[in-house]
Residue frames as qw, qx, qy, qz and C-alpha x, y, z in Angstrom:
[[0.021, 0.223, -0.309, 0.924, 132.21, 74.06, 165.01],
 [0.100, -0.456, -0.853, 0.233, 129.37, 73.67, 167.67],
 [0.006, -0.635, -0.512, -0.579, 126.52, 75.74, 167.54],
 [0.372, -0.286, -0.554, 0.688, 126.30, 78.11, 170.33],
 [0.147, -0.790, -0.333, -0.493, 123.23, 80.90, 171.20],
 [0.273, -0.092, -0.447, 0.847, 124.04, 83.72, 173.37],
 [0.015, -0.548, -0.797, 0.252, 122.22, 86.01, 174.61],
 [0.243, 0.592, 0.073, -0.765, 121.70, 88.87, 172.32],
 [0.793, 0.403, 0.445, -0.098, 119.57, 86.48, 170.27],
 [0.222, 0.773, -0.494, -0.330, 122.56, 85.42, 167.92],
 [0.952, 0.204, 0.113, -0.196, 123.57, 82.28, 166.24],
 [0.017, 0.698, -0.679, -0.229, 127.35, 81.13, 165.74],
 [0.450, -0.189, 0.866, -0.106, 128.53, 78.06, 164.38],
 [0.761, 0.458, 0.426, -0.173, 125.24, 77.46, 161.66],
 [0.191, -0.387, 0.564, 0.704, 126.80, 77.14, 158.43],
 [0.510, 0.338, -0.243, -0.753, 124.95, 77.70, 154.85],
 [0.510, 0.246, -0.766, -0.304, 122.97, 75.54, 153.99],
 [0.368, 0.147, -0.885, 0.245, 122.27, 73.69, 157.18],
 [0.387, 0.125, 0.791, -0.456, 119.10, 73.46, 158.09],
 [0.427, 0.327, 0.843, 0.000, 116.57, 71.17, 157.32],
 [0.080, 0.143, 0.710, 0.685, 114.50, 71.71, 154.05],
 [0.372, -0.707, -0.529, -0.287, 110.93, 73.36, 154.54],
 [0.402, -0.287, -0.388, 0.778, 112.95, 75.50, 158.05],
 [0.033, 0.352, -0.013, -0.935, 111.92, 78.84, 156.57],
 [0.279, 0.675, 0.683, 0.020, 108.56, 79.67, 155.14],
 [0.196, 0.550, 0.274, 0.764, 108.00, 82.36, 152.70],
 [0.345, -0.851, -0.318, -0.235, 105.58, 83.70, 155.59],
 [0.800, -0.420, -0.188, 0.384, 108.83, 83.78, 157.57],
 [0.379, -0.071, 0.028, 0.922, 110.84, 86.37, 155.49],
 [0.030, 0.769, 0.126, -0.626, 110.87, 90.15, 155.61],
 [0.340, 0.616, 0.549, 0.452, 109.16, 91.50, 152.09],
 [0.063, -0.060, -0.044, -0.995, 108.50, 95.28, 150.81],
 [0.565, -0.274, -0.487, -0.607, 104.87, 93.94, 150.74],
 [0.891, -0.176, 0.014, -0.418, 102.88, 91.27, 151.69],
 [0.313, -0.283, 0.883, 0.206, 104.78, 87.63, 152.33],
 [0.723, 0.317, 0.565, 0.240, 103.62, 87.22, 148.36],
 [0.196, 0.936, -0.120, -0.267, 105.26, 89.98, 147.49],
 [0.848, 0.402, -0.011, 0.345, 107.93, 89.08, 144.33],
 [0.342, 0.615, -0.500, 0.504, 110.45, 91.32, 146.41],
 [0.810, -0.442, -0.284, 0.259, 112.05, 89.46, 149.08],
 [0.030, 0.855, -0.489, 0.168, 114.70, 91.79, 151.38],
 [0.920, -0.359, -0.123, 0.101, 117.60, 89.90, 152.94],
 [0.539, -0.212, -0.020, 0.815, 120.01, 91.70, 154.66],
 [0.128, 0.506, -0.142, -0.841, 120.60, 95.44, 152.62],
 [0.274, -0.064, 0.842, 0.460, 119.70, 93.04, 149.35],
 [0.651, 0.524, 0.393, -0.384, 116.17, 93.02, 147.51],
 [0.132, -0.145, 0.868, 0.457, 115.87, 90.78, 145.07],
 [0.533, 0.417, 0.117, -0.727, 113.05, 91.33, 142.53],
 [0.723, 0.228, 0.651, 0.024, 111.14, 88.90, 140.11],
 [0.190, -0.192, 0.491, 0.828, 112.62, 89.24, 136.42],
 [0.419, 0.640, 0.262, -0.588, 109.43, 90.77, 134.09],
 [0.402, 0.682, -0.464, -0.397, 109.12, 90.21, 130.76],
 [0.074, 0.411, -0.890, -0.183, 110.67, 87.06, 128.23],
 [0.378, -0.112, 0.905, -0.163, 108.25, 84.41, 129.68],
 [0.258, -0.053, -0.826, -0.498, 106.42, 81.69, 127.51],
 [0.554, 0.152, 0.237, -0.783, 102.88, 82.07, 127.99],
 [0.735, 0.314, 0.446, -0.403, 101.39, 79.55, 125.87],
 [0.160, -0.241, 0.789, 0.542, 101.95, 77.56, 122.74],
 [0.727, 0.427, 0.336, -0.420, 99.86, 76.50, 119.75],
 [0.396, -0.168, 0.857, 0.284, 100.66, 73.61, 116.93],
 [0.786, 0.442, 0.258, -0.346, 99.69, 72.78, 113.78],
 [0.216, -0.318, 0.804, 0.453, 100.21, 70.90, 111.01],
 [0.657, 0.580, -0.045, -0.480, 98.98, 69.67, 107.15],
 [0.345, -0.407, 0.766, 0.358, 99.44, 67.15, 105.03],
 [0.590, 0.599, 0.530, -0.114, 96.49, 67.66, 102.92],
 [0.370, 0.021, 0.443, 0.817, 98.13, 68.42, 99.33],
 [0.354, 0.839, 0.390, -0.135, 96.97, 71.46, 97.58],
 [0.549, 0.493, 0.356, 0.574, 98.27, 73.43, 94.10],
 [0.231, 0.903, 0.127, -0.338, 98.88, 76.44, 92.60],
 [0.666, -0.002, 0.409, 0.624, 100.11, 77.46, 89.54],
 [0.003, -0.909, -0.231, -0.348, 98.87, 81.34, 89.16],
 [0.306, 0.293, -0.320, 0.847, 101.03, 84.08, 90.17],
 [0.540, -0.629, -0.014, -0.560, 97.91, 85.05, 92.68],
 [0.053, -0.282, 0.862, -0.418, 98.90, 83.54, 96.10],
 [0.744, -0.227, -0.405, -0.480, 97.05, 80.76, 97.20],
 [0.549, -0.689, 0.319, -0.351, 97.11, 78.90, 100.48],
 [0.374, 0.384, -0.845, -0.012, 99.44, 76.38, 101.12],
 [0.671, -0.377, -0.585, -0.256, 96.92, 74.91, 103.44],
 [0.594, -0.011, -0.418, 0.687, 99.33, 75.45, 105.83],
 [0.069, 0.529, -0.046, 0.844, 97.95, 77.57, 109.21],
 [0.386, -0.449, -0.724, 0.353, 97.14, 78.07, 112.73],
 [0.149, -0.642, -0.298, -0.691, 95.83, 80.49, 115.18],
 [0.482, -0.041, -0.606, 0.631, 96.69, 81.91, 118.50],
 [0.208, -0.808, -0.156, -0.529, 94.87, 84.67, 120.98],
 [0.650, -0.049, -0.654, 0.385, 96.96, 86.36, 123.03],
 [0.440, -0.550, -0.697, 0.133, 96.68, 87.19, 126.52],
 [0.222, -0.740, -0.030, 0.634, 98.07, 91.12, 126.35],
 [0.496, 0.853, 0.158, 0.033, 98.57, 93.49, 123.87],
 [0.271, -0.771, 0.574, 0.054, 102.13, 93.69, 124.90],
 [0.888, -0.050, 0.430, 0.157, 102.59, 89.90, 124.05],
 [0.326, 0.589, -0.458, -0.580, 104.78, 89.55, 121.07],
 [0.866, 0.263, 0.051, -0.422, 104.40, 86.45, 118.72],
 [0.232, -0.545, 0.763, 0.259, 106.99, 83.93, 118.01],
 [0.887, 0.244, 0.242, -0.308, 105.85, 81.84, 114.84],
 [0.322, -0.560, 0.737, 0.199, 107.69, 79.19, 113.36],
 [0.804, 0.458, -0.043, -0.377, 106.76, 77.49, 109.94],
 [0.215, -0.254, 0.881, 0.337, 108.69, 74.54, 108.51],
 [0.667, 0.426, 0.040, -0.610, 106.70, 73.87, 104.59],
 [0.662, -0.102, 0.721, 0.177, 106.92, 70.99, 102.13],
 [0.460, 0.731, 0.202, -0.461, 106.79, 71.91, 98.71],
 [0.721, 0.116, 0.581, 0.360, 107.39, 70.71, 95.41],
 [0.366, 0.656, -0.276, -0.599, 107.84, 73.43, 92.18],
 [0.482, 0.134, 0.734, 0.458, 108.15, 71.39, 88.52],
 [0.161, 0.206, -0.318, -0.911, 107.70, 72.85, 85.08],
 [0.586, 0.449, 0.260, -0.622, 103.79, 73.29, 83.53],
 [0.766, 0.375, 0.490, 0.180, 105.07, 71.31, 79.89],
 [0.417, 0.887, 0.175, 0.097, 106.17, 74.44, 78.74],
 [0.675, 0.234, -0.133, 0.687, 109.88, 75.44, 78.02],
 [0.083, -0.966, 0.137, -0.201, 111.44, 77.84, 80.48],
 [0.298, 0.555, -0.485, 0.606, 114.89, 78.68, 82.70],
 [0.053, -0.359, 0.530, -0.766, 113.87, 78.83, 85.62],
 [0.649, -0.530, -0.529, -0.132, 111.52, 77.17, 88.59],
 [0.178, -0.036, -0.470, 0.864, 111.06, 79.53, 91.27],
 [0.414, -0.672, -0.521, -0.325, 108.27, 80.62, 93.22],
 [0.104, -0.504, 0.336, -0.789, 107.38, 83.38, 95.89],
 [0.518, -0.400, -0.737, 0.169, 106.17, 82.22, 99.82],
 [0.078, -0.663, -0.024, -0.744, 104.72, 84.10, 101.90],
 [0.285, -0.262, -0.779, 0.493, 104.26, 84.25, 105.83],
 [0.042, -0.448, -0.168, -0.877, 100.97, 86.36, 106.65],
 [0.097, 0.136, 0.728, -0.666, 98.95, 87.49, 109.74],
 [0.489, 0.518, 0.306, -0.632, 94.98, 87.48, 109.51],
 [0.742, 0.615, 0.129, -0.234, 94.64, 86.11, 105.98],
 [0.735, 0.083, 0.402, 0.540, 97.26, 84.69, 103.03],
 [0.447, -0.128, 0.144, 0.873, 99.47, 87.27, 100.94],
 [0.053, 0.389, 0.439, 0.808, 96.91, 88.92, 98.92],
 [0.382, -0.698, -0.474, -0.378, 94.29, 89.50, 102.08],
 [0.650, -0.710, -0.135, 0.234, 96.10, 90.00, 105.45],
 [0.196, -0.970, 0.142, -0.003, 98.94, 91.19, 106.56],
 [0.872, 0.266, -0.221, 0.346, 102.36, 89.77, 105.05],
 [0.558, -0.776, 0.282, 0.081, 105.36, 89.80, 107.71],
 [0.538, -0.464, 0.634, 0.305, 107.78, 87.52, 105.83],
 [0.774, 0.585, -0.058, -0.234, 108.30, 86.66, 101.95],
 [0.503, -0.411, 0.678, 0.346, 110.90, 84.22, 100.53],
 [0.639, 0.582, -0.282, -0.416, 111.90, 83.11, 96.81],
 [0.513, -0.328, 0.766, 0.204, 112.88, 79.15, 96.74],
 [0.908, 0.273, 0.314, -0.056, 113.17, 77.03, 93.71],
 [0.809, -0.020, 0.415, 0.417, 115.46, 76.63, 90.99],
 [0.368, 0.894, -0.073, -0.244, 117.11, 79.59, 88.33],
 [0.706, -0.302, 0.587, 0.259, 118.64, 78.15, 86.02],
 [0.475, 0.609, -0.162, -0.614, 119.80, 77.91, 81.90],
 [0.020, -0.185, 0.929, 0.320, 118.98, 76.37, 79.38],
 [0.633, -0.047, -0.150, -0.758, 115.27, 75.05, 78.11],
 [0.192, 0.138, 0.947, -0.220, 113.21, 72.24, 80.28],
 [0.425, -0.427, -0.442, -0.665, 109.84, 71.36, 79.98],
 [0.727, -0.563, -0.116, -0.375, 108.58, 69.20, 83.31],
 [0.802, -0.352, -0.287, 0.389, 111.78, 68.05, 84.46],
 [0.269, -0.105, -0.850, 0.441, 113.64, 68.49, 87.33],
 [0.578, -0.782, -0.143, -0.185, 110.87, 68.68, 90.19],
 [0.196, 0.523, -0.442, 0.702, 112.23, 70.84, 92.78],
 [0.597, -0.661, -0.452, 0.042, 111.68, 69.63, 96.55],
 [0.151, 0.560, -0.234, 0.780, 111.79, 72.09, 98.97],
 [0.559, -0.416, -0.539, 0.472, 111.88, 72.08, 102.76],
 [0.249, 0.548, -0.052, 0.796, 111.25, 75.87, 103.21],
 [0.457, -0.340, -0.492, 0.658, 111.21, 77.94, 107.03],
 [0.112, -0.766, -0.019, -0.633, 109.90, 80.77, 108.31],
 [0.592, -0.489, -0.418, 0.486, 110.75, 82.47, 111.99],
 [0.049, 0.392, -0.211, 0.894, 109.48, 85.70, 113.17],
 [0.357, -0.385, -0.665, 0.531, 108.80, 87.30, 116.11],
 [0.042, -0.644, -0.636, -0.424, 105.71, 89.06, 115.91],
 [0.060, 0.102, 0.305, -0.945, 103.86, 92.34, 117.42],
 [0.036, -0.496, -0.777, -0.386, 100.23, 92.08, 116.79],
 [0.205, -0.180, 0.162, -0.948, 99.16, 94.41, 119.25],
 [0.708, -0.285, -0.120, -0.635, 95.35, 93.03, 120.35],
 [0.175, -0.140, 0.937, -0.269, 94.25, 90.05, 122.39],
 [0.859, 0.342, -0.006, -0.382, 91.72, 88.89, 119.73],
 [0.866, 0.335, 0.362, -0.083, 91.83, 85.87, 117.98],
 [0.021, -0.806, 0.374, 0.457, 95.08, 86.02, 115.70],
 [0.906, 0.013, 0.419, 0.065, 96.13, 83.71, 112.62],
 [0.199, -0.699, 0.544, 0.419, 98.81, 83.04, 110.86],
 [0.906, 0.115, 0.402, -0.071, 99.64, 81.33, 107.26],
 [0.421, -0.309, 0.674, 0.522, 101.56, 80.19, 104.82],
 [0.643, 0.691, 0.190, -0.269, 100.85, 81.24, 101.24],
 [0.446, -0.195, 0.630, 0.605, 102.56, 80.56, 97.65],
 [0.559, 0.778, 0.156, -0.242, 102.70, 81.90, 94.16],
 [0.766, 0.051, 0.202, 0.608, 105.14, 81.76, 91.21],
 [0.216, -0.736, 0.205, 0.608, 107.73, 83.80, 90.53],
 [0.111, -0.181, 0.765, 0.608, 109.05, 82.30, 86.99],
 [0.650, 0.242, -0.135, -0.707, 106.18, 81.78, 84.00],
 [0.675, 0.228, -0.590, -0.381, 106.23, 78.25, 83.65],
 [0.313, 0.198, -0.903, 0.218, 105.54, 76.28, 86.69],
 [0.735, -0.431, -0.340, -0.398, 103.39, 74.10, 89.26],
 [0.044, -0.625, 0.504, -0.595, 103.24, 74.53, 92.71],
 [0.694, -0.353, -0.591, -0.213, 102.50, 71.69, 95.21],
 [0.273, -0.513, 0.544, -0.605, 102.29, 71.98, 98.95],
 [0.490, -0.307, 0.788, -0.210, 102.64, 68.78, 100.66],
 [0.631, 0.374, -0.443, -0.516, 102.35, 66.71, 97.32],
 [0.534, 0.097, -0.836, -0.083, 100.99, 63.20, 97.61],
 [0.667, -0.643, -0.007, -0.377, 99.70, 63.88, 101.35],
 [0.759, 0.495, -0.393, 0.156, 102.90, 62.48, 101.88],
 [0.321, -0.042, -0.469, 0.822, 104.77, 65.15, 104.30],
 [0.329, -0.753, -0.523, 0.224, 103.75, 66.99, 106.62],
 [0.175, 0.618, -0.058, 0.764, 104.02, 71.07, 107.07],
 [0.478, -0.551, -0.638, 0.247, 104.16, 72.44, 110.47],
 [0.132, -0.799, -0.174, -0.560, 103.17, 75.80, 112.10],
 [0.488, -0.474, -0.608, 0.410, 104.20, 76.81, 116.14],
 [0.073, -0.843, -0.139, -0.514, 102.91, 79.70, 117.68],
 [0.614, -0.240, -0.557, 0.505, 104.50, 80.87, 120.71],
 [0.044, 0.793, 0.060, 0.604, 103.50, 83.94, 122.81],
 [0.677, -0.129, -0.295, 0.662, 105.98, 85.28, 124.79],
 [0.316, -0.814, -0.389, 0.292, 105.13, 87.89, 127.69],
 [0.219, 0.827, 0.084, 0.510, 105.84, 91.61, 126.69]]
């Protein structure tokens, strides 16, 4: 269909889509604002920018420096990072994948289990614990040191901290059963990893 302009400044004939790339400048359309205003009209339509959801920033870490415990007190699994976000609205996505070994102390028990923790600002016994898990073996009968128990253990929450200070996050362990030793990344072997994500409010 040819294109054809009359004279009450009308267009027939253009079909969607058909002109050239770069034709229309933002400066070009009718806004509620400014032409950088995030509502564009067109026609009766207004079409507003979505608010909220977006990824603001990441932050990594990771450990493969072995360290113990073998005390029901929590100790660190070495395992932590540290984010500061950019609103008090933000909320925190944090994601933890640990490496950890449990085996028995020489001494007969049932059972090899142990407690993890996930904590903001400081490890289970100082900060602020968000997440808590129980991995290892429960079991009967009497062992001394065998089986070692590897474990591959996860955290994932989505935080609220509230501030735009300086925020950190870690990964603590302690036991759960009376007769065992705890290793986090034993042998310097594996690796633990940590991701922070903060994701606009």
């Amino acid at each position: 269909m040819p294109i054809s302009f009359n004279g009450n400044g009308t267009i027939t004939g253009l079909v969607a889509g058909g002109l050239p790339d770069g034709t229309v400048q933002l400066a070009d359309l009718a806004t509620t604002g400014t032409a950088s205003s995030s509502t564009f009209l067109r026609g009766d339509a207004a079409f507003a920018a979505a608010g909220g959801g977006k990824l603001l920033q990441v932050v990594t870490a990771d450990t493969s420096t072995q360290t113990s415990n073998s005390a029901y007190v929590p100790a660190t699994t070495g395992l932590t990072a540290s984010i500061t976000p950019s609103a008090t609205s933000s909320k925190i996505l944090v994601c933890t994948s640990s490496n950890i070994n449990i085996l028995g102390d020489g001494t007969s028990s049932s059972g090899r289990q142990i407690y993890l923790w996930l904590s903001r600002n400081g490890i289970h016994n100082t900060g602020t614990t968000i997440q808590a898990i129980r991995i290892g073996i429960s079991a009967g009968g009497s062992f001394t040191t065998a089986p070692e128990n590897n474990e591959q253990a996860s955290f994932s929450y989505l935080d609220s901290p509230n501030t735009t200070s300086a925020t950190s996050y870690h990964v603590s362990f302690g036991k759960y059963d009376n007769n065992c030793v705890m290793y986090a990344q034993k042998g310097g072997a594996y690796k633990s990893t940590i991701v922070l994500m903060e994701i606009e409010g």
